[in-house]
Biopython code that builds the backbone (N, CA, C, O; Angstrom):
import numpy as np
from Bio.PDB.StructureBuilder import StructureBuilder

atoms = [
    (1, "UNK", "N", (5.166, 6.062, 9.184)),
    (1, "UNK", "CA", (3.779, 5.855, 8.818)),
    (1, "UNK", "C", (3.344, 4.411, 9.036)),
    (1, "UNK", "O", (2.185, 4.033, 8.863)),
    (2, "UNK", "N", (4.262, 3.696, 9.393)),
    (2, "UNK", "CA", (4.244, 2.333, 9.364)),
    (2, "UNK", "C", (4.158, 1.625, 11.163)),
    (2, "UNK", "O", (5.030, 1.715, 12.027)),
    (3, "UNK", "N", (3.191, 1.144, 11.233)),
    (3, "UNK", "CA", (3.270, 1.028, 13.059)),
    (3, "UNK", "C", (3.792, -0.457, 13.028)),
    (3, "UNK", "O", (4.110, -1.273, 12.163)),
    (4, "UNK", "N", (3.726, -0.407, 14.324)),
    (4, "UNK", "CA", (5.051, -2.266, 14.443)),
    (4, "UNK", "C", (3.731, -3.051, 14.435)),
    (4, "UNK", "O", (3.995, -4.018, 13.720)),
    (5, "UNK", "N", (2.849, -3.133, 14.713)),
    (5, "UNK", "CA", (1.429, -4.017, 14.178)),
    (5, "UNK", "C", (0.791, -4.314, 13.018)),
    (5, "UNK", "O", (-0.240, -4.977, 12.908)),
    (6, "UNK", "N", (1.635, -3.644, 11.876)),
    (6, "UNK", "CA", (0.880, -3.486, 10.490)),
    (6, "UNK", "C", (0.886, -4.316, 9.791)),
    (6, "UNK", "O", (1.890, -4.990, 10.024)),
    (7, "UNK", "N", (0.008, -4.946, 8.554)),
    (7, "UNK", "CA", (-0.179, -6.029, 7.864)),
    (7, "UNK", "C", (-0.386, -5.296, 6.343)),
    (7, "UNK", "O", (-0.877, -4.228, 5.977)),
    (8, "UNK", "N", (0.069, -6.114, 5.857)),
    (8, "UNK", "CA", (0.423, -5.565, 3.731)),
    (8, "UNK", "C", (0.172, -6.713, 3.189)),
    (8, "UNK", "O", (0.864, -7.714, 3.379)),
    (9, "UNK", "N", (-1.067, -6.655, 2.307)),
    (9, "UNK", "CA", (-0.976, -7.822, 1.699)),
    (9, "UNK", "C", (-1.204, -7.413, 0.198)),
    (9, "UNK", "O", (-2.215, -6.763, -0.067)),
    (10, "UNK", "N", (-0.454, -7.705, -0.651)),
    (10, "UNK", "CA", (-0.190, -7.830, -1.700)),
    (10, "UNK", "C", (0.743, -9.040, -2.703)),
    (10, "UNK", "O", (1.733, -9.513, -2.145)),
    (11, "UNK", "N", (0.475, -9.454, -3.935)),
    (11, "UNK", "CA", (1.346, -9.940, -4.991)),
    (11, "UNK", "C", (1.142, -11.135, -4.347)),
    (11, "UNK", "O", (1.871, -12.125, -4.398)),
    (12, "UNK", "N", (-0.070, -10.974, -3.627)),
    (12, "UNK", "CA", (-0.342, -12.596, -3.043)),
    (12, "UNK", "C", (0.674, -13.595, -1.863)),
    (12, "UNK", "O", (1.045, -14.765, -1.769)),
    (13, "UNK", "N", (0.832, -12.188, -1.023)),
    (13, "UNK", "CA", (1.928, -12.329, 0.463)),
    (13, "UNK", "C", (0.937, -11.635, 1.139)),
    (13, "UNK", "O", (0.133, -10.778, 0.771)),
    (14, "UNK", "N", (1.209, -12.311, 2.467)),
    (14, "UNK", "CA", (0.609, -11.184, 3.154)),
    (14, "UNK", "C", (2.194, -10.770, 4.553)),
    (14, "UNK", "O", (3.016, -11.485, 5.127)),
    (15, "UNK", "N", (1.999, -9.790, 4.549)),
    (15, "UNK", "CA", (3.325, -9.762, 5.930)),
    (15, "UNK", "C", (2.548, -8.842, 6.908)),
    (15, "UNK", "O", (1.684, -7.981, 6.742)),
    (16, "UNK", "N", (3.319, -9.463, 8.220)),
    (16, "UNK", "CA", (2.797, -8.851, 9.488)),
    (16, "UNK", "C", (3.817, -8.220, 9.948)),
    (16, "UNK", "O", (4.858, -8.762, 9.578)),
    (17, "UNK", "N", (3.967, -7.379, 10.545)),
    (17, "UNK", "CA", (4.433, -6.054, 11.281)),
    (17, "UNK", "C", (5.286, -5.914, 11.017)),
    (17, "UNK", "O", (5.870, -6.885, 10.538)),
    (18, "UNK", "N", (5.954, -4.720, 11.112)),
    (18, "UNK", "CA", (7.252, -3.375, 10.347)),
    (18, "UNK", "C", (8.072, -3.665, 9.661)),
    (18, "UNK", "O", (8.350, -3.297, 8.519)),
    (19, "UNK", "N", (8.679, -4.608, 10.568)),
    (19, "UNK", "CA", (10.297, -5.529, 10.171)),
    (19, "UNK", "C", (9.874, -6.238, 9.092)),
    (19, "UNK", "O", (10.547, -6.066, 8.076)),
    (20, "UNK", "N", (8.709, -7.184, 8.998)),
    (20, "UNK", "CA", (8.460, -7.983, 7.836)),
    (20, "UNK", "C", (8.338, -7.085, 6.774)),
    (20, "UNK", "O", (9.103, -7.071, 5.809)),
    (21, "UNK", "N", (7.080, -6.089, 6.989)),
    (21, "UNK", "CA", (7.062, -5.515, 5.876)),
    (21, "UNK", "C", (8.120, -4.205, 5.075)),
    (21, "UNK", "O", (7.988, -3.825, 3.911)),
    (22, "UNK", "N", (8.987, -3.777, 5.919)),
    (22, "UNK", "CA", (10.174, -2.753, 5.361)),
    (22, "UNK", "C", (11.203, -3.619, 4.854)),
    (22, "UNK", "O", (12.116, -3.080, 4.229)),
    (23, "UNK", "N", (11.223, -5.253, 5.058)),
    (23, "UNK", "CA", (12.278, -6.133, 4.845)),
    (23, "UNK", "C", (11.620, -6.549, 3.493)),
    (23, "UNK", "O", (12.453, -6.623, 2.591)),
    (24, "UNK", "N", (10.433, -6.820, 3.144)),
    (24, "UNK", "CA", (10.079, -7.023, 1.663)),
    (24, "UNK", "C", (9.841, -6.141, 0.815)),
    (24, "UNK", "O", (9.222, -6.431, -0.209)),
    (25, "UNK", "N", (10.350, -4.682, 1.100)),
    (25, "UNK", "CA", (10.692, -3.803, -0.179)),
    (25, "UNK", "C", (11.575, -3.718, -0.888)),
    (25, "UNK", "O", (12.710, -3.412, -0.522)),
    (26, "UNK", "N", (11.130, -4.057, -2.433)),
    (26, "UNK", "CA", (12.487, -4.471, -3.091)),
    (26, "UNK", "C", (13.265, -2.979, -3.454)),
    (26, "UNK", "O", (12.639, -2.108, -4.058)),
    (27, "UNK", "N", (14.715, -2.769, -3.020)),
    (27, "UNK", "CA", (15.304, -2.015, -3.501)),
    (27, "UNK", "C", (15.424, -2.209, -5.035)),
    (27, "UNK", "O", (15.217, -3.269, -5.626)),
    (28, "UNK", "N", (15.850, -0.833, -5.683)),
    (28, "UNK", "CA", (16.106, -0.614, -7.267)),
    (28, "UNK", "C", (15.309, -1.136, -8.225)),
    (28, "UNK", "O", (15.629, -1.876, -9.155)),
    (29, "UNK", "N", (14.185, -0.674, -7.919)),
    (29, "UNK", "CA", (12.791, -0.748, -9.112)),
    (29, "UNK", "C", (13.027, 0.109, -10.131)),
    (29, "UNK", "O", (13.157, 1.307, -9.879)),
    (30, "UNK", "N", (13.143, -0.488, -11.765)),
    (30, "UNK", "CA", (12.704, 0.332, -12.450)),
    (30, "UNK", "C", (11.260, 0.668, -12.717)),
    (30, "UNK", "O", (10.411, -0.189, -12.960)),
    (31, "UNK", "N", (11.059, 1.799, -12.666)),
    (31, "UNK", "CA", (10.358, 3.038, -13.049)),
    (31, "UNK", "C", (10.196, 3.512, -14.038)),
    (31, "UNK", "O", (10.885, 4.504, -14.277)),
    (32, "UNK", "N", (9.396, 3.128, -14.894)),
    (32, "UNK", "CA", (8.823, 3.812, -16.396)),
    (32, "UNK", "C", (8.077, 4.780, -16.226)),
    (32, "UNK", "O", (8.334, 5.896, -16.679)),
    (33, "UNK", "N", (6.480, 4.349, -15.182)),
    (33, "UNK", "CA", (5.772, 5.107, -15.005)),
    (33, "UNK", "C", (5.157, 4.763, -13.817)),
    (33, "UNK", "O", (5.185, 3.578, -13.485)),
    (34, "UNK", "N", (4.608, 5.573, -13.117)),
    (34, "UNK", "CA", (3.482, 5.311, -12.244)),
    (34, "UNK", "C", (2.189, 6.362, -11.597)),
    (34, "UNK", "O", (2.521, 7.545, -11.681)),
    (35, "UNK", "N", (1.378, 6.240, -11.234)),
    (35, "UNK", "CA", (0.097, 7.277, -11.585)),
    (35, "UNK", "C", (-0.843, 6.349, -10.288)),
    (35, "UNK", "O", (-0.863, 5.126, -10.147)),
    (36, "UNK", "N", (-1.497, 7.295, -9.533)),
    (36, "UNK", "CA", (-2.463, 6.817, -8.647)),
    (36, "UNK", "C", (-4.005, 7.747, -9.390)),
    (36, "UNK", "O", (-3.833, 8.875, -9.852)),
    (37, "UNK", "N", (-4.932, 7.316, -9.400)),
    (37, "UNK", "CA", (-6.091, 8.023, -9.384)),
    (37, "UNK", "C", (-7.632, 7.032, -8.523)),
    (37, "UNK", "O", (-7.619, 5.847, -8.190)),
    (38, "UNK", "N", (-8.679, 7.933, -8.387)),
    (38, "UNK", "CA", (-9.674, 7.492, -8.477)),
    (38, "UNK", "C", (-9.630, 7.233, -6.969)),
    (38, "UNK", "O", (-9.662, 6.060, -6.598)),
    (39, "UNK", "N", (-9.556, 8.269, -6.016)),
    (39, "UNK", "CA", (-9.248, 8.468, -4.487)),
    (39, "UNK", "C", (-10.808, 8.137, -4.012)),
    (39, "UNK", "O", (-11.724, 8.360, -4.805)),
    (40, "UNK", "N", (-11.033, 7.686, -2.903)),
    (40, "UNK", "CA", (-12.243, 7.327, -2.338)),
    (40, "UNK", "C", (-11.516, 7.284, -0.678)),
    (40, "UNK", "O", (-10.407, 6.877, -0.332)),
    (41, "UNK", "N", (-12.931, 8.029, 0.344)),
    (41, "UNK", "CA", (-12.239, 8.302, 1.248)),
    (41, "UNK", "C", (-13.634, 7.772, 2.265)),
    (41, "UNK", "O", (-14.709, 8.371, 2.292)),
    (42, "UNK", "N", (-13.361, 6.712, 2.938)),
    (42, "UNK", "CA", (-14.817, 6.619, 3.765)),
    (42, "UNK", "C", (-14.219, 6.685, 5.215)),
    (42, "UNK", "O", (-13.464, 5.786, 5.585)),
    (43, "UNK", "N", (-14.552, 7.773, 6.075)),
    (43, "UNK", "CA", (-14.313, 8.299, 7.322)),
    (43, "UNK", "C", (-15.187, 7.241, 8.648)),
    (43, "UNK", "O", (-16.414, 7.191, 8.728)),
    (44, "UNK", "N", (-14.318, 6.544, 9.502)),
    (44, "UNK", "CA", (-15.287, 5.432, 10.333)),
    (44, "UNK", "C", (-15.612, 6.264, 11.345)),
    (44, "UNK", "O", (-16.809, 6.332, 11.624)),
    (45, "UNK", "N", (-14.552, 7.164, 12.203)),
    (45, "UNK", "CA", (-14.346, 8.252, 13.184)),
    (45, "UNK", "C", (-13.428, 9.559, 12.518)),
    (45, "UNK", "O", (-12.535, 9.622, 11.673)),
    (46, "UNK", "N", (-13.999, 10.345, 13.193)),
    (46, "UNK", "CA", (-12.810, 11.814, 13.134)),
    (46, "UNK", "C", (-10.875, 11.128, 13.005)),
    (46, "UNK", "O", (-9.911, 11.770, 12.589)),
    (47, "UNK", "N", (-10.885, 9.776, 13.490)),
    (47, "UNK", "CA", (-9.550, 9.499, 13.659)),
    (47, "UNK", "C", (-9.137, 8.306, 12.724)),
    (47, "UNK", "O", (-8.141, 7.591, 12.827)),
    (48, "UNK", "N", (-9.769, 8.278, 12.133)),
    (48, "UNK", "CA", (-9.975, 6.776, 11.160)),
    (48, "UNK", "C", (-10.673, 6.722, 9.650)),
    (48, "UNK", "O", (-11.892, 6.557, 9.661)),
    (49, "UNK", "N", (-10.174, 6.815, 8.648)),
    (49, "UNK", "CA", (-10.242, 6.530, 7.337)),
    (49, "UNK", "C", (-9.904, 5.428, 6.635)),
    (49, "UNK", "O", (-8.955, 4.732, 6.994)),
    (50, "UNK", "N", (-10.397, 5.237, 5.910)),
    (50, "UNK", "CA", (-10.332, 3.884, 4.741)),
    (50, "UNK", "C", (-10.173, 4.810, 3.386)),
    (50, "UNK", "O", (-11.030, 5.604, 2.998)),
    (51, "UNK", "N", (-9.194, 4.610, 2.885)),
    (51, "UNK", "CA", (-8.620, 5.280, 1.459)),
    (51, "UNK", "C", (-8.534, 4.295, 0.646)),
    (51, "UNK", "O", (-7.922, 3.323, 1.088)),
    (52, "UNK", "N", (-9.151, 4.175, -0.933)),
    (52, "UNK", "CA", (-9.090, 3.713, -1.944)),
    (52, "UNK", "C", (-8.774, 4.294, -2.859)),
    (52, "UNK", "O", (-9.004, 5.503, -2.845)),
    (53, "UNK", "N", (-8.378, 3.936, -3.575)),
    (53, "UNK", "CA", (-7.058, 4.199, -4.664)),
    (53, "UNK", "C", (-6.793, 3.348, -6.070)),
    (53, "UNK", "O", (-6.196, 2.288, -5.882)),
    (54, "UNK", "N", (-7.060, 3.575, -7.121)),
    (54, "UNK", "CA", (-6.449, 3.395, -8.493)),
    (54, "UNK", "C", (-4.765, 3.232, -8.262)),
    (54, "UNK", "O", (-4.406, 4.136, -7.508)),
    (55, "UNK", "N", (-3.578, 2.340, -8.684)),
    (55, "UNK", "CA", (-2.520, 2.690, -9.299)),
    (55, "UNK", "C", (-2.452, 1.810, -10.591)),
    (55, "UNK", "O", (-2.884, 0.667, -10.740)),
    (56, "UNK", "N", (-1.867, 2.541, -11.405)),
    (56, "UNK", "CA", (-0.980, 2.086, -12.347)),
    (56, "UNK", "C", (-0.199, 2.376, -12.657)),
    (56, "UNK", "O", (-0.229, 3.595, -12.822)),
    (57, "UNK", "N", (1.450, 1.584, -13.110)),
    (57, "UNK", "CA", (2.149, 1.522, -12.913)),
    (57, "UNK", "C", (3.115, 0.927, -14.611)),
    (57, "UNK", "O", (2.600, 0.401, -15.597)),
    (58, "UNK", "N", (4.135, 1.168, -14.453)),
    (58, "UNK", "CA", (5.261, 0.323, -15.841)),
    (58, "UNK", "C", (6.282, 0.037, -15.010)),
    (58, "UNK", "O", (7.345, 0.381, -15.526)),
    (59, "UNK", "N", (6.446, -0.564, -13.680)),
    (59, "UNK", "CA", (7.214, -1.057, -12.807)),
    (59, "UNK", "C", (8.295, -2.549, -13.099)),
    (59, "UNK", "O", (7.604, -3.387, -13.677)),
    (60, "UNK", "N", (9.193, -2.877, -12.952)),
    (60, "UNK", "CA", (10.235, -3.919, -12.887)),
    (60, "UNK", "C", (11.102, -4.207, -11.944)),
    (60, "UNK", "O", (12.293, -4.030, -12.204)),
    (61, "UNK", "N", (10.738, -4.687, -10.708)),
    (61, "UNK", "CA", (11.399, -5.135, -9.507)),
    (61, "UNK", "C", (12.459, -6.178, -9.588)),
    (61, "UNK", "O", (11.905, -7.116, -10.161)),
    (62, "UNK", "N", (13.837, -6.557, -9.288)),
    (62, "UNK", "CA", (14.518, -7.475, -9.163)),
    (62, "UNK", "C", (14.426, -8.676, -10.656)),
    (62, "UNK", "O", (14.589, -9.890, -10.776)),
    (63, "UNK", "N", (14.173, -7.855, -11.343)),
    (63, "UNK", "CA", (13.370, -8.596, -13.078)),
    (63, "UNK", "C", (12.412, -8.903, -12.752)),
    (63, "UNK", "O", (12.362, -9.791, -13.603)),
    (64, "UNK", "N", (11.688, -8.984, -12.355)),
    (64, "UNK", "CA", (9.964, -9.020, -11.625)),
    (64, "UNK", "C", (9.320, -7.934, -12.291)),
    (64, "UNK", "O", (9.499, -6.815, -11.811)),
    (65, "UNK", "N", (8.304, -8.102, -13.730)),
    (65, "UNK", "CA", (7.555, -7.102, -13.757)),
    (65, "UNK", "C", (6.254, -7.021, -12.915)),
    (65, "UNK", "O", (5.500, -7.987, -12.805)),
    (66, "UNK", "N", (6.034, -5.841, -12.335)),
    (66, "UNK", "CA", (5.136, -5.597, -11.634)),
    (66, "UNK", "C", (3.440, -5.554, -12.203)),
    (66, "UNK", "O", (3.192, -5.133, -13.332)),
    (67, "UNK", "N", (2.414, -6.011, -11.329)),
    (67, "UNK", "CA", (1.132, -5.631, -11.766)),
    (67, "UNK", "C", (0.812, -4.189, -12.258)),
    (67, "UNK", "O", (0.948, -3.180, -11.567)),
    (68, "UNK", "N", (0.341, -4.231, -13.629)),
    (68, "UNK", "CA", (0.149, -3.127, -14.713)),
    (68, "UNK", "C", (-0.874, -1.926, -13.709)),
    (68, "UNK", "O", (-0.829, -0.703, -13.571)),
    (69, "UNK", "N", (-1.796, -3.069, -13.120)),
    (69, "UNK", "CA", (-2.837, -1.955, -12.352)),
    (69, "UNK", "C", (-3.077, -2.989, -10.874)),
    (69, "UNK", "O", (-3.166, -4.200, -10.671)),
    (70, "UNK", "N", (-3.111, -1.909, -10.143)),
    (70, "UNK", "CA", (-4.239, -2.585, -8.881)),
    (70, "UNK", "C", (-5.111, -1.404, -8.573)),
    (70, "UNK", "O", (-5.062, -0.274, -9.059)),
    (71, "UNK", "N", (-6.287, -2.121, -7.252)),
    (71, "UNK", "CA", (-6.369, -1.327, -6.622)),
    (71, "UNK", "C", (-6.026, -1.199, -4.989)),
    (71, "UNK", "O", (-5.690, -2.255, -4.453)),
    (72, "UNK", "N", (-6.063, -0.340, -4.388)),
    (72, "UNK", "CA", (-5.348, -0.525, -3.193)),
    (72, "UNK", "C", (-6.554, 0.324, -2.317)),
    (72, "UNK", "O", (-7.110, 1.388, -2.591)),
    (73, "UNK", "N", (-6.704, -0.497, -1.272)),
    (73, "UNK", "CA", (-6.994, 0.541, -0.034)),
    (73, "UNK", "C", (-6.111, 0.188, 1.435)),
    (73, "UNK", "O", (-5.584, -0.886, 1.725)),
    (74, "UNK", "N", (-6.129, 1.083, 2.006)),
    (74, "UNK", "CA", (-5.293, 1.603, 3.334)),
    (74, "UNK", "C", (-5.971, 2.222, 4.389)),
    (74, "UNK", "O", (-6.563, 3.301, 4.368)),
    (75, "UNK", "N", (-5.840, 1.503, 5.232)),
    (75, "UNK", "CA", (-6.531, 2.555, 6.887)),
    (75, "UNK", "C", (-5.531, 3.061, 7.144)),
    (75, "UNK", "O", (-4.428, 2.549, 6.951)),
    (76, "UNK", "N", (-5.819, 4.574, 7.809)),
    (76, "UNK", "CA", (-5.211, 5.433, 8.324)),
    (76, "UNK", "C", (-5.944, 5.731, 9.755)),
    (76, "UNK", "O", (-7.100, 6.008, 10.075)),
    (77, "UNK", "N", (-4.412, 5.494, 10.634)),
    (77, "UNK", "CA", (-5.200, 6.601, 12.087)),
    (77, "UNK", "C", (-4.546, 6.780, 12.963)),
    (77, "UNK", "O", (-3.605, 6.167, 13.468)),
    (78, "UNK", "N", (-5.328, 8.140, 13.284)),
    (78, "UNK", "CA", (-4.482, 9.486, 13.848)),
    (78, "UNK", "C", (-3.966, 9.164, 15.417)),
    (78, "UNK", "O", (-4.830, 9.327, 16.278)),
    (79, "UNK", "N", (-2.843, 8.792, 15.800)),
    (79, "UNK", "CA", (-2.445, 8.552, 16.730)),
    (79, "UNK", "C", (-1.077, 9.359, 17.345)),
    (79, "UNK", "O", (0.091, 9.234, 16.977)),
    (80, "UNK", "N", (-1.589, 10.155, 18.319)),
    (80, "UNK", "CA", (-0.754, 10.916, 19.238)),
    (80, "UNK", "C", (-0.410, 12.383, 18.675)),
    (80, "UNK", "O", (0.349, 13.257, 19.094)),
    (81, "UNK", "N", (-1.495, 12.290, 17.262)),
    (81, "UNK", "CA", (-1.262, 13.337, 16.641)),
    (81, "UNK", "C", (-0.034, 13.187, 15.275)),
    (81, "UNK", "O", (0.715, 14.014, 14.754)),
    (82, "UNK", "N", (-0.302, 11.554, 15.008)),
    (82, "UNK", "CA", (0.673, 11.562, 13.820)),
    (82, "UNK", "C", (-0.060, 10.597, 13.035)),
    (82, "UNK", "O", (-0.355, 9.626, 13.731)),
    (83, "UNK", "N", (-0.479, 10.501, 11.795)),
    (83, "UNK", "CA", (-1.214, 9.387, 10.951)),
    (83, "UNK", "C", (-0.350, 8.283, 10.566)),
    (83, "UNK", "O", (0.756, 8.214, 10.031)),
    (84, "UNK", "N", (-1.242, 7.394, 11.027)),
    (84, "UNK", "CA", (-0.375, 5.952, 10.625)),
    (84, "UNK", "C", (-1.286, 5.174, 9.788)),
    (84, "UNK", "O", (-2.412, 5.607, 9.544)),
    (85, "UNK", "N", (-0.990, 4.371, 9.461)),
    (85, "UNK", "CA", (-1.375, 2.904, 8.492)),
    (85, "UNK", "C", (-0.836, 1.684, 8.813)),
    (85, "UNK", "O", (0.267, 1.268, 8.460)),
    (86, "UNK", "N", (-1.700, 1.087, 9.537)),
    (86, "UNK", "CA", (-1.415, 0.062, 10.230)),
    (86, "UNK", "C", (-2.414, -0.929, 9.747)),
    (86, "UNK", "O", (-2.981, -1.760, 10.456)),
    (87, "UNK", "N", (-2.594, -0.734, 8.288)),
    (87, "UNK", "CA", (-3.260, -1.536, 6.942)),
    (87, "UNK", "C", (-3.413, -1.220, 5.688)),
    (87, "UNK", "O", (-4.303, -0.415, 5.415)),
    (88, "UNK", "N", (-2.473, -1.849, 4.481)),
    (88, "UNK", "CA", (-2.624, -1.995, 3.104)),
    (88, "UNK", "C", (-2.952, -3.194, 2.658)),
    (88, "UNK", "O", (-2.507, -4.274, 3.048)),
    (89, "UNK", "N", (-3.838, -2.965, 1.726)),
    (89, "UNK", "CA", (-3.885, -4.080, 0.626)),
    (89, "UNK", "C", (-3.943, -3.507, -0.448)),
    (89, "UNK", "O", (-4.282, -2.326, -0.524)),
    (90, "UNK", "N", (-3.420, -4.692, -2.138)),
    (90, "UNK", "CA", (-3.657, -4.571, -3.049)),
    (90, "UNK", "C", (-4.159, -5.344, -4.056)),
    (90, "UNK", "O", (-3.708, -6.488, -4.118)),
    (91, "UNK", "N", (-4.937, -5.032, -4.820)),
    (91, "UNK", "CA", (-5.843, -6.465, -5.468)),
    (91, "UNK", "C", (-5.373, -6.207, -7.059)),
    (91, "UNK", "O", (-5.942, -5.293, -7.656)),
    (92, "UNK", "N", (-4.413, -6.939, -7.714)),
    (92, "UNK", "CA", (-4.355, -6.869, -9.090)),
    (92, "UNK", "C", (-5.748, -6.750, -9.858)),
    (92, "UNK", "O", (-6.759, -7.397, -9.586)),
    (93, "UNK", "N", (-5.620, -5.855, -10.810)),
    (93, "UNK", "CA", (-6.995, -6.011, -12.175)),
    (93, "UNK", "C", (-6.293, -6.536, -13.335)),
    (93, "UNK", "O", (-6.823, -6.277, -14.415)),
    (94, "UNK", "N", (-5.587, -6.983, -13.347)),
    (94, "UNK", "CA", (-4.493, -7.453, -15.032)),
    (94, "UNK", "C", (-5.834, -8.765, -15.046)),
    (94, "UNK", "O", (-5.864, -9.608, -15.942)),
]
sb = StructureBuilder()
sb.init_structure("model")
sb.init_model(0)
sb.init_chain("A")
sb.init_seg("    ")
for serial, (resi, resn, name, xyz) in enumerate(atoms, 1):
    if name == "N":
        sb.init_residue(resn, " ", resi, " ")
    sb.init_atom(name, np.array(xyz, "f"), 0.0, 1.0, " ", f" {name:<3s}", serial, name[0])
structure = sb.get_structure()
């Protein structure tokens, strides 16, 4: 889902393409809770969406507690007949 051009910016990083960003996922998060709501979907083309998104979360990364809430949006698009995201962001509300 992840194309080699993609950019993630969150927790106040931003990383550019695949390798950066599959290399800054922290393995062995605890997990209390987590919950997405409040979906918003604005269509640019038949092949292209912008998704917004509610999460919240009771997350603990590497002893790193995680932001309680963000919100996040993500482009998606349909390429070769497979959906990609080749853009996230997330904006803390704490």
């Amino acid at each position: 889902m992840t194309p080699d051009n993609s950019i993630s910016i969150s927790d106040g990083v931003v990383l550019k393409g695949k390798k950066e960003i599959l290399s800054g996922l922290t393995p062995g998060c605890d997990t209390k809770s987590f919950s997405l709501s409040d979906f918003s979907f604005l269509w640019l083309d038949k092949d292209t969406v912008m998704m917004t998104y509610t999460a919240a979360q009771d997350v603990t990364c590497a002893g790193k507690k995680q932001n309680g809430k963000v919100i996040a949006s993500s482009l998606w698009q349909r390429k070769s007949g497979k959906w990609l995201s080749p853009f996230h962001q997330e904006s803390d509300t704490d």
